[in-house]
Backbone bond lengths (Angstrom), bond angles and torsions (degrees), N, CA, C in turn:
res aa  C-N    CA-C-N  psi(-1)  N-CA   C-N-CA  omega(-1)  CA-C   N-CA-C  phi
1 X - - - 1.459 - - 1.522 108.75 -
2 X 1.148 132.94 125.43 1.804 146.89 145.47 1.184 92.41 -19.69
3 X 1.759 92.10 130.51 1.815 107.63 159.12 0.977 151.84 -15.48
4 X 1.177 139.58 -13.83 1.590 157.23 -151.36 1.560 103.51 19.94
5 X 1.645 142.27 38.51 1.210 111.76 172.23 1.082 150.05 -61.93
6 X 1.649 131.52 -1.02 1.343 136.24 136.42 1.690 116.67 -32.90
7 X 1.431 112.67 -35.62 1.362 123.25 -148.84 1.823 98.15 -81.12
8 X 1.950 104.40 -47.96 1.314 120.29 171.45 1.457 115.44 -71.87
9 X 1.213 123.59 -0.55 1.460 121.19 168.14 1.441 115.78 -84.75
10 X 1.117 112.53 -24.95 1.509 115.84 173.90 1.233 118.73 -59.26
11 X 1.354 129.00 -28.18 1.331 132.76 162.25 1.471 123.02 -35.18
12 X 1.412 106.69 -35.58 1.799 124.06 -175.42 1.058 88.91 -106.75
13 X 1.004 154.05 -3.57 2.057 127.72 157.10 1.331 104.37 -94.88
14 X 1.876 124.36 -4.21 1.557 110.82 175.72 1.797 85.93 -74.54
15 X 1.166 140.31 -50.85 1.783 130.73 -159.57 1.356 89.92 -43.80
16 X 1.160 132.87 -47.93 1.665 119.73 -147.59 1.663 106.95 -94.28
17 X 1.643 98.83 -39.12 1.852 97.98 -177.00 1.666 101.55 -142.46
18 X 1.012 130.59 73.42 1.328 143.23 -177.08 1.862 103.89 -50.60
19 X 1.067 110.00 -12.59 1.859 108.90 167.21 1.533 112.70 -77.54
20 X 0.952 120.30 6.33 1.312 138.13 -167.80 1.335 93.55 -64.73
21 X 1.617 125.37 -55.86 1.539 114.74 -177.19 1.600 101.64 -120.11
22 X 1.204 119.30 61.27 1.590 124.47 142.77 1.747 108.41 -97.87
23 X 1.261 89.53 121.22 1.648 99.64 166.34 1.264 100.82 -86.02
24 X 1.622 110.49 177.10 1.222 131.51 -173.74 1.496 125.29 -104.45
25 X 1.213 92.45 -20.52 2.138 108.20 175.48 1.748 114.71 -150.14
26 X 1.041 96.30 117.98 1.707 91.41 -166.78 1.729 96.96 -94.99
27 X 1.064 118.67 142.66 1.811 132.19 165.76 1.050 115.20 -133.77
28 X 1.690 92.03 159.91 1.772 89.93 173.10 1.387 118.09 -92.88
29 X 1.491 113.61 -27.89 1.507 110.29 149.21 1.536 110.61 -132.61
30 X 1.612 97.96 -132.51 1.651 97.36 -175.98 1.702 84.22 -109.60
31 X 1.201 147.14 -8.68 1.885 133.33 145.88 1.066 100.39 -6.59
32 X 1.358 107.88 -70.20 1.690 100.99 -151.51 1.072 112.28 -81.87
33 X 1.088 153.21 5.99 1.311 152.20 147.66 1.703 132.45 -42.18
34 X 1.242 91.26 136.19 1.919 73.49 -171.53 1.664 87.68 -119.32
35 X 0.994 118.45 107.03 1.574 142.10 -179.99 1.523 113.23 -59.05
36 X 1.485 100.96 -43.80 1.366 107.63 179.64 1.879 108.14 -87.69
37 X 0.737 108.69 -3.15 1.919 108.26 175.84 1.516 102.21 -90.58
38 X 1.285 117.84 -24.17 0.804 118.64 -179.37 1.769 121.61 -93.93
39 X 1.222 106.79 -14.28 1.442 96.90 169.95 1.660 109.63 -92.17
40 X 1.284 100.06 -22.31 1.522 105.30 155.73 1.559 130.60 -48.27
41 X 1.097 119.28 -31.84 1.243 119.32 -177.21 1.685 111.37 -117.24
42 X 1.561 100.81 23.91 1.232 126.01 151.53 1.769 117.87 70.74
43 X 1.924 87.87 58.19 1.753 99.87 174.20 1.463 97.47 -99.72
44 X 1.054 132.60 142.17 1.783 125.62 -176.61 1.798 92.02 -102.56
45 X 1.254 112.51 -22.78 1.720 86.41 -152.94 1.807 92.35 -154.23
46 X 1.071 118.40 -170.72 1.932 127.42 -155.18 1.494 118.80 174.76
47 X 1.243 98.94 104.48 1.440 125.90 158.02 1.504 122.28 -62.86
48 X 1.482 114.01 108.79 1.443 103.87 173.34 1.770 104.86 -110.23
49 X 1.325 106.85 -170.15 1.010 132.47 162.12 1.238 111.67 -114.61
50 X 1.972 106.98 170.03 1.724 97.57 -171.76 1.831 98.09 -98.00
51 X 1.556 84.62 -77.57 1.199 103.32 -148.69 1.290 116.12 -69.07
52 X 1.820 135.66 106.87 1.411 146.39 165.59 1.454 86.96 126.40
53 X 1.307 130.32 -7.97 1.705 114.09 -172.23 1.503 102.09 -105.37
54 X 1.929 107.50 -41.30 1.775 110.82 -167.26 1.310 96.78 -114.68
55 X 1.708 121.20 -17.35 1.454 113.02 -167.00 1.961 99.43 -146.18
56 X 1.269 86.47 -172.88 1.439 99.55 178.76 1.607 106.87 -88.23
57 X 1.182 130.60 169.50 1.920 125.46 -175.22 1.051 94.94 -71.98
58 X 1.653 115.39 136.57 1.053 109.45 175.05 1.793 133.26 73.30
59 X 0.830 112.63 -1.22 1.702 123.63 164.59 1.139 124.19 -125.24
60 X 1.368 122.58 168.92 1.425 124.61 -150.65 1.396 105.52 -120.14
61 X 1.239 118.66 -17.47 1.656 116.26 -176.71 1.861 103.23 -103.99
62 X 1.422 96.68 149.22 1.607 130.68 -159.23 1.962 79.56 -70.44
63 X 1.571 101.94 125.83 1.789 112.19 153.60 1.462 104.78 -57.00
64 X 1.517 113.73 122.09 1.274 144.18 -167.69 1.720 105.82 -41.93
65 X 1.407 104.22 -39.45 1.607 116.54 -157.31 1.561 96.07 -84.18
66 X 1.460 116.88 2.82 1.790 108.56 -172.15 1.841 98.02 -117.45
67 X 1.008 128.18 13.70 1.278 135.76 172.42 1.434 118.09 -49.44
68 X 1.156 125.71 -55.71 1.595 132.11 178.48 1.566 104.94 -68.15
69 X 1.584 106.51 -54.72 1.416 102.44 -173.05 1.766 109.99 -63.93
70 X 1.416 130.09 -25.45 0.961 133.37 -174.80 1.983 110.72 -56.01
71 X 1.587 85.12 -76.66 1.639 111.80 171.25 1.270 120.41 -38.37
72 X 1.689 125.89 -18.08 1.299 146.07 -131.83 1.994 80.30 -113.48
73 X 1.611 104.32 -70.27 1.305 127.58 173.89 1.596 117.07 -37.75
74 X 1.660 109.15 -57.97 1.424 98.76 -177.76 1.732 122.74 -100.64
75 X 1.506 105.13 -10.75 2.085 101.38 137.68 1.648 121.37 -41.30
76 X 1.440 107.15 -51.16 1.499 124.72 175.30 1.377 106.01 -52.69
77 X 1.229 137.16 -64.69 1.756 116.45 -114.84 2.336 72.38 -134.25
78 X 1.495 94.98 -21.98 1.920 94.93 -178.60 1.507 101.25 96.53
79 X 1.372 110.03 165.55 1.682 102.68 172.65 0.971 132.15 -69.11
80 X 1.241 117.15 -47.96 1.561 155.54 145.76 1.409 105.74 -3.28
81 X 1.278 119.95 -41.87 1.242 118.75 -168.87 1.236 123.81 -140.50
82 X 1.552 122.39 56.25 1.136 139.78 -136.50 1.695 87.95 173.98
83 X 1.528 120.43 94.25 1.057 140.75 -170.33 1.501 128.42 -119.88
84 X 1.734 126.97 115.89 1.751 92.42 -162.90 1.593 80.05 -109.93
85 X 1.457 118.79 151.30 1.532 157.35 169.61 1.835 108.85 -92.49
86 X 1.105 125.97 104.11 1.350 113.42 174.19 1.403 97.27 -136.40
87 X 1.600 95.88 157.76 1.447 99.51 161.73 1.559 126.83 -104.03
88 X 1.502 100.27 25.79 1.536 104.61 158.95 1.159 97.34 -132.67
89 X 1.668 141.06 -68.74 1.770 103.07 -164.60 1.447 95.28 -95.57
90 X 1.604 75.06 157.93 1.700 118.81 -169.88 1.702 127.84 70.84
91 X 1.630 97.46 -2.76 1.453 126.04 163.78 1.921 105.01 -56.14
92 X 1.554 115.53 164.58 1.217 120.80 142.38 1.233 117.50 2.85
93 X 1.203 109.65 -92.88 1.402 146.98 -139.01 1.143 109.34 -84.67
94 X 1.830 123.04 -1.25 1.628 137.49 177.53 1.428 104.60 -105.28
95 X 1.414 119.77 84.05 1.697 138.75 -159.23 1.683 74.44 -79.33
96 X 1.759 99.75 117.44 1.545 102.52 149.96 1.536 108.01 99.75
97 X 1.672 94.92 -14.96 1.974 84.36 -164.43 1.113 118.80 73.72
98 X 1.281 127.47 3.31 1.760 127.27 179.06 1.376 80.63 -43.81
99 X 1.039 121.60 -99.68 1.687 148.52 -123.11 1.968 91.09 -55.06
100 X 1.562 99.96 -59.52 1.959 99.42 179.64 1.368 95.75 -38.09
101 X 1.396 125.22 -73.76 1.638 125.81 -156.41 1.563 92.47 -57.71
102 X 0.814 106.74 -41.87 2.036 93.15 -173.35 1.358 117.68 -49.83
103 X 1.607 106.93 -53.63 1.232 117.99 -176.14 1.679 113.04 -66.06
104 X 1.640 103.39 -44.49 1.522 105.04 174.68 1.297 124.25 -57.19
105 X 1.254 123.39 -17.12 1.495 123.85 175.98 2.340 97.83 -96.97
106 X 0.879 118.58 15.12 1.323 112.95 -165.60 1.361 100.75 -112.69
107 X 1.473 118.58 -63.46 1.387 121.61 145.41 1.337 154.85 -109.80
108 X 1.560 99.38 44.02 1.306 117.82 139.61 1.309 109.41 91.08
109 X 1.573 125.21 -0.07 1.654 125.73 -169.14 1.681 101.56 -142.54
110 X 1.234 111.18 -177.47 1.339 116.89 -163.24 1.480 102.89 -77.61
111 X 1.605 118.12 158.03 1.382 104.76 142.77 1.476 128.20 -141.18
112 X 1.260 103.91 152.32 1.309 118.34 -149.90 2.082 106.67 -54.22
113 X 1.156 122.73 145.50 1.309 101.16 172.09 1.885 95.05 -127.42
114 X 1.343 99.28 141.18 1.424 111.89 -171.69 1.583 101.46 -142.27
115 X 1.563 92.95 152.42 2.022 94.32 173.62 1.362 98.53 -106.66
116 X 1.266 147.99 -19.05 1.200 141.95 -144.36 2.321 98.68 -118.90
117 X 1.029 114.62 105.04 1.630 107.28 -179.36 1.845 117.97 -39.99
118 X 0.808 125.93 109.07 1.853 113.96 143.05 1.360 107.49 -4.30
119 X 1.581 109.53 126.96 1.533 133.74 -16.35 1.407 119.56 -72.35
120 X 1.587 120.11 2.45 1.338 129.08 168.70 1.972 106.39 16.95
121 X 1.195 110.64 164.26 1.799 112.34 160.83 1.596 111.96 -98.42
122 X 1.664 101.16 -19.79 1.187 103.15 -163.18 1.513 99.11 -92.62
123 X 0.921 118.48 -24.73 1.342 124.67 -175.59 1.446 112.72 -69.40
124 X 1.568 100.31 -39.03 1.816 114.95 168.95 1.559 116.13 -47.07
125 X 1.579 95.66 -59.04 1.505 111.86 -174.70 1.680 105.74 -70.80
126 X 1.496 135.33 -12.73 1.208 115.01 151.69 1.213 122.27 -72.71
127 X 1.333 117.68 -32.07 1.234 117.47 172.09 1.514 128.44 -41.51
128 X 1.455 102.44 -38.18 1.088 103.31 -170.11 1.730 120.61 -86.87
129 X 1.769 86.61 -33.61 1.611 119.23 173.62 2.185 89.66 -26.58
130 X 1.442 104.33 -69.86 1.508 121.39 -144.56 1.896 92.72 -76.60
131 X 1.291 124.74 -11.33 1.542 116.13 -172.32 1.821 87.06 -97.21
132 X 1.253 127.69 -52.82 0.835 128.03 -179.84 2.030 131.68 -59.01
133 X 1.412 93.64 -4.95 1.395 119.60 172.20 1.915 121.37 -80.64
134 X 1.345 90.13 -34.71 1.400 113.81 -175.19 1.380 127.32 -48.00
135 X 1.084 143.95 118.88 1.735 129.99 179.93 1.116 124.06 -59.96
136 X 1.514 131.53 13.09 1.011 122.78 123.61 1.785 109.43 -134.51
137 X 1.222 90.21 95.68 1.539 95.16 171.73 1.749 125.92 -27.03
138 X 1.789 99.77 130.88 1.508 104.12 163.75 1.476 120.51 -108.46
139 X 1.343 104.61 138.81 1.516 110.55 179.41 1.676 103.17 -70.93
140 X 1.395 119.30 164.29 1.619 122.90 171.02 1.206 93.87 -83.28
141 X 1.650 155.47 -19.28 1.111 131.64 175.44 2.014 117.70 -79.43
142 X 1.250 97.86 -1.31 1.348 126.99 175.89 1.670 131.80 -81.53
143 X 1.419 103.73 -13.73 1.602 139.59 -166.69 1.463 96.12 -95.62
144 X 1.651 102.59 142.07 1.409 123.07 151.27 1.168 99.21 -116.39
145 X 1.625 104.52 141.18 1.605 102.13 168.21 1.747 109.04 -134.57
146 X 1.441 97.71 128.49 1.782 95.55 -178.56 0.972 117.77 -95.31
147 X 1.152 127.27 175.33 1.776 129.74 172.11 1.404 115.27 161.79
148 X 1.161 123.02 142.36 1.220 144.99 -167.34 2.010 111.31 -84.40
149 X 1.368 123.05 -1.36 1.412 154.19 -154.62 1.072 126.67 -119.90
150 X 0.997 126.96 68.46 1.591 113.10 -172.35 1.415 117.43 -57.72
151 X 1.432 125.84 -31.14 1.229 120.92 -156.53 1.352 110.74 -103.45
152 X 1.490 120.75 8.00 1.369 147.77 178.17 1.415 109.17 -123.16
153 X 1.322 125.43 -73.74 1.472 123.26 -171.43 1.842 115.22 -84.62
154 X 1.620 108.54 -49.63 1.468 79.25 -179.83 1.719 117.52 -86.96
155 X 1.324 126.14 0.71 1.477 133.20 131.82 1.381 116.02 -16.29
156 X 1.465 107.55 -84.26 1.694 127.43 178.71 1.345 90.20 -27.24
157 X 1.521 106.40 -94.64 1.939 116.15 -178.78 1.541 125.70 -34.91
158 X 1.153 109.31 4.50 1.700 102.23 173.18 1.750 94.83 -112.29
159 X 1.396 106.12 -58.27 1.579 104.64 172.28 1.309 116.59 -47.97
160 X 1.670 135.80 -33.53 1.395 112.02 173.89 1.758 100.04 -72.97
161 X 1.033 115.74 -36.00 1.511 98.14 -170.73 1.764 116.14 -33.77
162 X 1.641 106.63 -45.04 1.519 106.37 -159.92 1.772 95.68 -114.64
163 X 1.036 126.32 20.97 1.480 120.58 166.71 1.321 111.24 -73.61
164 X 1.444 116.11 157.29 1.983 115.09 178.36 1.857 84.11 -146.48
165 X 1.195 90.90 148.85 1.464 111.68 163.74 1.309 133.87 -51.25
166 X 1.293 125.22 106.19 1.601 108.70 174.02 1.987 85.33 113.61
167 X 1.030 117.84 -27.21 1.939 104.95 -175.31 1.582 104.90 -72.11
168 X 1.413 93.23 148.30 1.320 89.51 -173.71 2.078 98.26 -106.71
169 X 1.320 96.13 168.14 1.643 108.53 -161.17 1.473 96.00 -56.42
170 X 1.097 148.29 -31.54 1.779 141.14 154.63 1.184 118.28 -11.60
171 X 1.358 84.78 -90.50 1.784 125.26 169.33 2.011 104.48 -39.51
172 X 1.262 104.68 -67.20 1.503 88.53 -171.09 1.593 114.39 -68.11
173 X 1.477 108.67 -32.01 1.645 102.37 156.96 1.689 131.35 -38.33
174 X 1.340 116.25 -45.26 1.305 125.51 -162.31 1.524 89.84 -102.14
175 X 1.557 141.32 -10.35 1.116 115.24 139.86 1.244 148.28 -93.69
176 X 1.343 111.96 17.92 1.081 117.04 -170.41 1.790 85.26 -112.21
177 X 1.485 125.28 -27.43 1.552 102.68 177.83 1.501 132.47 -101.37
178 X 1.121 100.36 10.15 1.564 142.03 157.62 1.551 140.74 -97.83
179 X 1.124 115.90 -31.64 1.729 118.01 166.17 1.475 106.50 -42.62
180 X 1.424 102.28 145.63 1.430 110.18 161.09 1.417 142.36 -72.91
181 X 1.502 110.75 83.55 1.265 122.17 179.21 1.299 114.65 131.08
182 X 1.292 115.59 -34.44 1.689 127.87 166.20 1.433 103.70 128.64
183 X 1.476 95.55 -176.86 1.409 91.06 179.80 1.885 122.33 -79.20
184 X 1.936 100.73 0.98 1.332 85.51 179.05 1.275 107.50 -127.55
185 X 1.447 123.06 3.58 1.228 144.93 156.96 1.823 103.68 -71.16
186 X 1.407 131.15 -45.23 1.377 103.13 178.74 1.277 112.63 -72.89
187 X 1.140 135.69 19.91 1.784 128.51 166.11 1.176 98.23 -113.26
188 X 1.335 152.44 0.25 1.368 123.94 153.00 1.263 134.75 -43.04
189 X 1.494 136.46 -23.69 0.966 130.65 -166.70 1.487 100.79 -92.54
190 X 1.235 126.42 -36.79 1.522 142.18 177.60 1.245 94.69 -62.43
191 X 1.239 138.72 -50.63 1.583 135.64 -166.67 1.179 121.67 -81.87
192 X 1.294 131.44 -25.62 1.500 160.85 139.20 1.947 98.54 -25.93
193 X 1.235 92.47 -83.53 1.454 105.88 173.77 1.581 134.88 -46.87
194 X 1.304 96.85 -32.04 1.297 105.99 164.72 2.017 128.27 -152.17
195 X 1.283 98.78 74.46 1.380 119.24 -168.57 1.522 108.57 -57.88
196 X 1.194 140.69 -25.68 1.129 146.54 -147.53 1.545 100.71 -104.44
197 X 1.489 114.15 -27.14 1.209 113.16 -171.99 1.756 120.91 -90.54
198 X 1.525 99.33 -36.21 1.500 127.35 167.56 1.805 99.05 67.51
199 X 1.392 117.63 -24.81 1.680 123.92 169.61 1.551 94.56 -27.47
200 X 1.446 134.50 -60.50 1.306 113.73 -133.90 1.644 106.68 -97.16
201 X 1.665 105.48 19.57 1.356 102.02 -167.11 1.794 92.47 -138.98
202 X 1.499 101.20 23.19 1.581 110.80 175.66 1.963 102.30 -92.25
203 X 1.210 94.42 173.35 1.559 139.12 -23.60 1.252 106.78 -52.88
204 X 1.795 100.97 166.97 1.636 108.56 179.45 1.734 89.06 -105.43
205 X 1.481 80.55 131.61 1.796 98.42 150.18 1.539 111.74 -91.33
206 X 1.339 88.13 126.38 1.739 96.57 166.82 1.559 113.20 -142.96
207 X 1.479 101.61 142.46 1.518 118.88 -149.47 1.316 89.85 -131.64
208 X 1.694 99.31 125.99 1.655 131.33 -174.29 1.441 110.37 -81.75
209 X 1.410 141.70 70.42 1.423 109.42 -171.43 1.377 123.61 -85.44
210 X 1.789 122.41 24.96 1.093 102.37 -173.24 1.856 102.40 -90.41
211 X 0.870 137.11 -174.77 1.390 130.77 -179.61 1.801 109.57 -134.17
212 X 1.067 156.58 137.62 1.593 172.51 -124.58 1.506 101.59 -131.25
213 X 1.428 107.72 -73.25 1.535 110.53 173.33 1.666 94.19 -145.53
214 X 1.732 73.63 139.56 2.158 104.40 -168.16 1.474 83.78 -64.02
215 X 2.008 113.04 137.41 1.386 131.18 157.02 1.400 98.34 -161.59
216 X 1.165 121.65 158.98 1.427 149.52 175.89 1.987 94.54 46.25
217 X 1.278 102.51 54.09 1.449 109.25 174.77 1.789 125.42 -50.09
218 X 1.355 103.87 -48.98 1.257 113.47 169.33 1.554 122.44 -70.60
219 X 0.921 107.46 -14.42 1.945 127.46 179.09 1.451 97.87 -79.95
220 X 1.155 121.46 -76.05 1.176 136.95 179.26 1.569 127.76 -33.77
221 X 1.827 96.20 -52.19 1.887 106.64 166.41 1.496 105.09 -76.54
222 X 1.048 123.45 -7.49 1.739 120.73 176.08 1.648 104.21 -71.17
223 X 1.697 99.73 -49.95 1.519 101.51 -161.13 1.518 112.86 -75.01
224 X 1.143 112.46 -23.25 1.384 131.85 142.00 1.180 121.52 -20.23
225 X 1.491 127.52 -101.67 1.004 116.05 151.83 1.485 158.18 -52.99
226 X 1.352 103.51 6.93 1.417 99.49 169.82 1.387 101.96 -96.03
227 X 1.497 134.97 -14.84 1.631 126.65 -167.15 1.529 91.08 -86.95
228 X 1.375 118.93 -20.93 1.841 114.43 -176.17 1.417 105.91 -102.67
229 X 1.726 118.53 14.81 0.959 106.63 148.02 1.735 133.66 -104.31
230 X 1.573 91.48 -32.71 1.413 107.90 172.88 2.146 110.94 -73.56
231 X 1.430 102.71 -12.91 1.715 102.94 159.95 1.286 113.85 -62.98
232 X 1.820 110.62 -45.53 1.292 103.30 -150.29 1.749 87.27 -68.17
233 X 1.050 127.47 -47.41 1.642 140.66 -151.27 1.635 106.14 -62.68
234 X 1.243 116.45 -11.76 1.605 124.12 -162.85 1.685 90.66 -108.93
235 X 1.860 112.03 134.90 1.226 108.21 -162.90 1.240 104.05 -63.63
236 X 1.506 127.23 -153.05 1.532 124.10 163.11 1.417 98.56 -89.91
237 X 1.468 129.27 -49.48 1.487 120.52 -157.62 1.525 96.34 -71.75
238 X 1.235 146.97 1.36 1.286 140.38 171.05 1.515 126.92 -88.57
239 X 1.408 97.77 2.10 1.703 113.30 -177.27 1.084 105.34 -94.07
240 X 1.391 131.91 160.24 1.218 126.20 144.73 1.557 113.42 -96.64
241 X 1.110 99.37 132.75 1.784 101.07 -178.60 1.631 114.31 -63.77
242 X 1.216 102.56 137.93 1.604 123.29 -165.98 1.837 93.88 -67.11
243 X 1.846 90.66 126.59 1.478 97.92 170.10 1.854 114.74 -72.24
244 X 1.830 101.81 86.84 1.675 82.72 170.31 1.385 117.86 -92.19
245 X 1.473 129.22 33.94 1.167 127.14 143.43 1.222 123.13 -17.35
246 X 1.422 106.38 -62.75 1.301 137.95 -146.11 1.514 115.23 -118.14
247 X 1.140 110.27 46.55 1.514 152.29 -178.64 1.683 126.79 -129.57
248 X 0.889 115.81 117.29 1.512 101.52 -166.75 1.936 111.85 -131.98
249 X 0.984 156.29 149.89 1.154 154.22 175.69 1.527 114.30 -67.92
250 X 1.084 101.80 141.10 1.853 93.41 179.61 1.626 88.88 -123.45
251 X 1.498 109.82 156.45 1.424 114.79 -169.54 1.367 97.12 -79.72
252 X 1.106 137.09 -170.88 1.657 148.41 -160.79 1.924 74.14 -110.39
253 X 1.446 99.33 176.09 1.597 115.51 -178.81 1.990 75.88 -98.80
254 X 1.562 95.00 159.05 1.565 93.73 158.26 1.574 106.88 -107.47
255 X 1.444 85.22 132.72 1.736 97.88 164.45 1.904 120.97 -59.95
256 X 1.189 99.50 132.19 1.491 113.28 -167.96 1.362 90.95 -83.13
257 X 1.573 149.14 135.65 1.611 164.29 -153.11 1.241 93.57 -136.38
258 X 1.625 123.77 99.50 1.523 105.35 176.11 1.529 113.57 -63.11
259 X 1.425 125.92 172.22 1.438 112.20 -169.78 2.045 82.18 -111.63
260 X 1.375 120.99 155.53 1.343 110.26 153.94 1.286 89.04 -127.10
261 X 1.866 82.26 164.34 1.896 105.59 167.46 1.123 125.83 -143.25
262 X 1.011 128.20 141.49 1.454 143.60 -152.70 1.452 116.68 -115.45
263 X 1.438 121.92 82.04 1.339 127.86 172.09 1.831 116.89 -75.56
264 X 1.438 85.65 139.35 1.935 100.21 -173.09 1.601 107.61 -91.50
265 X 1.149 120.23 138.58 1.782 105.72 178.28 1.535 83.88 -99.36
């Protein structure tokens, strides 16, 4: 896979606003999700990621065990608006769109095609290009976005929160490491005010930590700990408290008990 240097730039916007990669709801997959609480409290549409969140690395078909919750999601939110973001298909590096069309016929919704990797700006502003295309248009404060990545996906989801049209990558740099409070500290006061609605503190980043098949292991326990370090360091009244609305229990799998039997001659 190509460099991700959007991905290594984030390193220099943690000096200035280190909230940069706090998500807003952590899971272990998309189970726990309650899809429908969430269009309730008025998300229209959802950004995923592919690979370790909907599929295995590198493959195109949905892990067997996310089927209900999947189907569950795009009954909910429609196809239309239910978008996957990767940084391999429909990326660069997907000569032809094989891999997008593969995946788009696998699970069932569009996918995004971008030249620039996650958290890219440009990649943002397609993002938005294709919600804003829609017959009935979605706002980015209207978006869920998942991902298994902090430094790619819930990145992406804090930067669309405070991007505007027409800024150029300077400008949205020096506001995003400069605003007052960060990017998830300036919606506290809006979210405070109106908890029920959660709109004014969208999009939600939400971060998958369970993993499908182990890769970039040491990457992964890094990013780990730096979001549970920069939590602990952020006061409490500067958080916004995690919507567990929108959290749901998933039953345990049941364990299969082989039976034995014991025949007498």
């Amino acid at each position: 896979m190509p460099l991700n240097v959007p991905g290594l730039l984030v390193s220099f916007q943690l000096i200035f606003n280190p909230r940069i990669i706090l998500p807003n709801l952590v899971v272990k997959d998309i189970r726990h999700l309650d899809f429908r609480a969430l269009k309730e409290a008025g998300y229209c549409g959802a950004v995923f990621d592919k690979d370790n969140c909907l599929t295995l690395p590198h493959k195109d078909e949905l892990v067997p065990e996310l089927q209900d919750a999947w189907d569950e999601c795009r009954q909910t939110f429609g196809e239309g608006n239910v978008l996957i973001v990767s940084n391999s298909a429909g990326s660069r590096s997907d000569t032809g769109g094989i891999e997008a069309e593969s995946v788009k016929r696998s699970l069932q919704i569009p996918v995004l095609f971008h030249s620039t990797p996650k958290p890219g700006y440009s990649c943002i502003k397609a993002i938005q290009r294709y919600f804003s295309s829609l017959r009935i248009p979605v706002r980015p404060e209207q978006l869920i976005v998942v991902g298994d990545r902090i430094f790619t996906d819930v990145v992406l989801a804090n930067r669309l929160r405070n991007i505007e049209r027409g800024s150029g990558l300077l400008h949205l740099c020096l506001r995003c490491g400069f605003e007052r409070g960060g990017t998830i500290g300036t919606e506290k006061d809006a979210s405070i005010a109106s908890r029920h609605t959660s709109l004014e503190n969208g999009p939600l980043a939400i971060w998958t930590t369970g993993v499908w098949k182990r890769e970039a292991t040491v990457m992964r326990w890094c990013e780990k700990k730096l979001v549970d370090i920069i939590q602990r360091r952020i006061p409490l009244d500067e958080m916004v408290l995690p919507p567990s609305r929108f959290i749901r229990e998933v039953p345990p799998t049941p364990v299969r008990v082989r039976s034995w039997k014991f025949w007498r001659r």
